[in-house]
N, C-alpha and C positions, 0 to 999 in steps of 0.2 A: 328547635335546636338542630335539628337531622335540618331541614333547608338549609339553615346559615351554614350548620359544615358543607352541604353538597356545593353551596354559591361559593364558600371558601375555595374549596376544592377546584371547583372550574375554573375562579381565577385565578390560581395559581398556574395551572395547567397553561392558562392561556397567557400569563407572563412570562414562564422558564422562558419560550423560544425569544422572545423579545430580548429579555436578558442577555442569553447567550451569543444571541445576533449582536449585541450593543457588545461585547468586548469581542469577537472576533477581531483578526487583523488580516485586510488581504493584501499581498504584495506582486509585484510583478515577477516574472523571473527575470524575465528581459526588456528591460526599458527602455532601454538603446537598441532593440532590437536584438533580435536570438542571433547565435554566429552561422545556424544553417536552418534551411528554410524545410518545411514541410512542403511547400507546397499546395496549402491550404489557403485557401479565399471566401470572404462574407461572412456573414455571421454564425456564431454559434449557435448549434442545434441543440434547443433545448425540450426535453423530453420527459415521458411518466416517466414515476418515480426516483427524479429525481438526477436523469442521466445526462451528458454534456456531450455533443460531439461538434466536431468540425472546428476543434480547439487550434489556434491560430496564433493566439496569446495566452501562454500558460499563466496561471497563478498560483501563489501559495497560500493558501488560507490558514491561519493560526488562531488556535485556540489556549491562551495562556491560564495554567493552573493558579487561581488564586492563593491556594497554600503550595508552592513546589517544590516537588521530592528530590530535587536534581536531573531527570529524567525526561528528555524531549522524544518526541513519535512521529514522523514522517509517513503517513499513509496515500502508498499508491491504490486506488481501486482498479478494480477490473473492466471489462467491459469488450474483449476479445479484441481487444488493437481496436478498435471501431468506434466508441466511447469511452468515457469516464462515467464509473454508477458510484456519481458522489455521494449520492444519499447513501445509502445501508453498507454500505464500503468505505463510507468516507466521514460525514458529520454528525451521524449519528451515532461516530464511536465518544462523541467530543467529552460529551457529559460525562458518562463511564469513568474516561482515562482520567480528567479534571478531577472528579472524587479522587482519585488515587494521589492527585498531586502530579501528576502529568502532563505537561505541554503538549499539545496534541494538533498536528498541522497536516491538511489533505490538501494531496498533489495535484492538481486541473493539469494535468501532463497534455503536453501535444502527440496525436496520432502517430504514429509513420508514415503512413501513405503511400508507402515503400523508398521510405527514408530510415532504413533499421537504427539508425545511430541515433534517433530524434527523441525516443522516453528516454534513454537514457543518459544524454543530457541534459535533459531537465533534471532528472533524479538529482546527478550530481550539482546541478545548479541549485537544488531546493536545500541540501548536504549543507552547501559553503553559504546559504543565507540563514540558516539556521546558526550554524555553528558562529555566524559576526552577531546575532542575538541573542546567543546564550544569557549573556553578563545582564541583560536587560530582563529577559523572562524567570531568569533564575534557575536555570539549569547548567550540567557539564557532561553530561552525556547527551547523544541522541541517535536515535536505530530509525531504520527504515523498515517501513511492514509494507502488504499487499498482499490483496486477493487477487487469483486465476489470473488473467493475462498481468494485471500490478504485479501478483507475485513474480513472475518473469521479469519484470523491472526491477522491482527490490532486489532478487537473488543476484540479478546482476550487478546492482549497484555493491553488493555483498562483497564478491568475486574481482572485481574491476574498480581499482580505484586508486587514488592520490594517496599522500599523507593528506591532502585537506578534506578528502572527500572520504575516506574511511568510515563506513557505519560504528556505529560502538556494538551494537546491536541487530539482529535481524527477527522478523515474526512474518512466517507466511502462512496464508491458508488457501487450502487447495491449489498451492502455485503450480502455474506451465513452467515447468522446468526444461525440456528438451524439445530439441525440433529433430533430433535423429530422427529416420523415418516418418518425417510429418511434410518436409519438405517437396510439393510435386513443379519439377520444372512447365514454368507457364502456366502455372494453376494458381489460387488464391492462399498465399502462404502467411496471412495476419501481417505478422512483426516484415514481411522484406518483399519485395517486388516480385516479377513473376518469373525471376531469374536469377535467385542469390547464388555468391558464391559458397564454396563449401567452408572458405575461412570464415564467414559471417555465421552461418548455419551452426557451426562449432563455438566461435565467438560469445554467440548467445544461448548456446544452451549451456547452464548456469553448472551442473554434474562437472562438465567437460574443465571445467576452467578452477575450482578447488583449491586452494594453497594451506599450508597451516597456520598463515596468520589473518584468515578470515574471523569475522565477528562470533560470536555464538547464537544458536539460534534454536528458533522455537518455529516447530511447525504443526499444523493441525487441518486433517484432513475427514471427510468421511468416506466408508468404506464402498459404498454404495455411488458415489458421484459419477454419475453417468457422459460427463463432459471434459474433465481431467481425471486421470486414472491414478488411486493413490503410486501406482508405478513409479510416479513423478515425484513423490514425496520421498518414498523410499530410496531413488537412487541418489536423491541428493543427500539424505541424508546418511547414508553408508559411506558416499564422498567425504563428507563432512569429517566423520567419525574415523574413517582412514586415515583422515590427515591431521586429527587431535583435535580436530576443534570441538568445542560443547556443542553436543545436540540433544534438544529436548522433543520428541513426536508423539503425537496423538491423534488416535486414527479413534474415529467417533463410528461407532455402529452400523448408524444411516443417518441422513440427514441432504443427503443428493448433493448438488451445488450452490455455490453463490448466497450460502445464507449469510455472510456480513454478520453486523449484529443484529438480526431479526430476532425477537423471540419468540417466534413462532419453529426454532431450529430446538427441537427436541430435547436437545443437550449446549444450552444456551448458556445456562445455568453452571456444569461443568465446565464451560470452555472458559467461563470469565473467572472463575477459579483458579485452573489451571494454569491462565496467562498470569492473572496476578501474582498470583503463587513463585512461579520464575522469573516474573522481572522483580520480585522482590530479593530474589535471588542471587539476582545481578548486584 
């Protein structure tokens, strides 16, 4: 009896990803081609665990909740401007947000290359493919999330946006929010080239730019992250709070950076609580 369950057990294990791959949906952002170029040529750089770079053609992968709660998820991963870490940033939120009844789509964003304006077109371009799918997947909302350098994407997409392109929603963890003081002329500055100006600089750091009809938002940091300083969390979210919008922050003990949904992140267990807990909220 203990065999047939363990052989149970394995095959299942080793059907979920099958499954999951058979109803994904990827889509192009741009099919006709993107309206500005990166810059980028050959193929994508595919990398452990899971990481994307030298992204040239964005995509949008969708994962559609069999039971849905009305609630679509837009996730940028991180990956310092340099890649995309779509694993643990990205598709292995799929399953998770699905149980909840959540649409759940990660962004193959293009670089910059020092083209600053380039995640963030895609962002918005991922916004407006979403929202002409709603009626199909079964939702009426939909938020954009991202970790560490995504977070800088999403907050912006947050901050800067259309009537079409409006998140309903935001969820950062551990986001780069400012480039104040981070910016060295002719040095390696991530998100802009070796000479941005200081409208761009401003532009993109997500604090600077605030309004009171931003989304509400959920962020979550730990204390201890050695790569983005919860600093980052906090100023945004004091912006937030000055200007009325809903902010919800949780600052986690330790737990360094970049844990995604690893559950090897201490407080794993908490964090998916907590998020649930608030977009139920919503």
């Amino acid at each position: 009896m203990k065999i047939k369950h363990l052989i149970a057990t394995v095959l299942a294990a080793a059907v979920m990803p099958l499954a999951l791959s058979a109803q994904q949906v990827t889509i192009k952002l741009w099919p006709d081609g993107a309206p500005d170029d990166n810059g980028l040529t050959g193929p994508e750089n595919v990398m452990e665990g899971g990481r994307i770079g030298n992204i040239s053609d964005p995509e949008l992968i969708i994962f559609p909740a069999e039971n849905p709660n009305g609630q679509a998820i837009i996730m940028c991963p991180g990956g310092g401007y340099s890649y995309v870490a779509a694993g643990h940033e990205g598709t292995d939120f799929a399953p998770w947000f699905n149980s909840l009844g959540i649409t759940f789509a990660v962004l193959k964003y293009r670089m910059p290359n020092g083209h600053c304006e380039i995640p963030l077109e895609d962002a918005h371009r991922a916004i407006t493919i979403m929202r002409n799918n709603a009626e199909k997947y079964g939702f009426t909302t939909v938020g954009i999330m991202g970790g560490s350098a995504g977070g800088n994407v999403a907050s912006c997409a947050a901050v800067h946006y259309t009537k079409k392109t409006r998140p309903d929603f935001q969820i950062l963890l551990y986001p780069l929010i400012t480039f104040e003081n981070r910016v060295t002329p002719g040095g390696k500055n991530l998100l802009f080239d070796m000479y941005p100006s200081d409208e761009d600089v401003e532009y993109y750091s997500s604090e600077k730019n605030v309004s009171s009809d931003n989304p509400p938002a959920f962020i979550a940091h730990s204390q201890d992250d050695p790569t983005v300083p919860i600093a980052d969390s906090e100023m945004y979210h004091d912006a937030l709070e000055q200007a009325g919008v809903p902010v919800e922050m949780h600052i986690y003990p330790e737990g360094g950076h970049g844990w995604g949904f690893r559950d090897s992140f201490k407080y794993h267990e908490q964090f998916k609580e907590d998020l649930s807990k608030w977009l139920k909220s919503l």
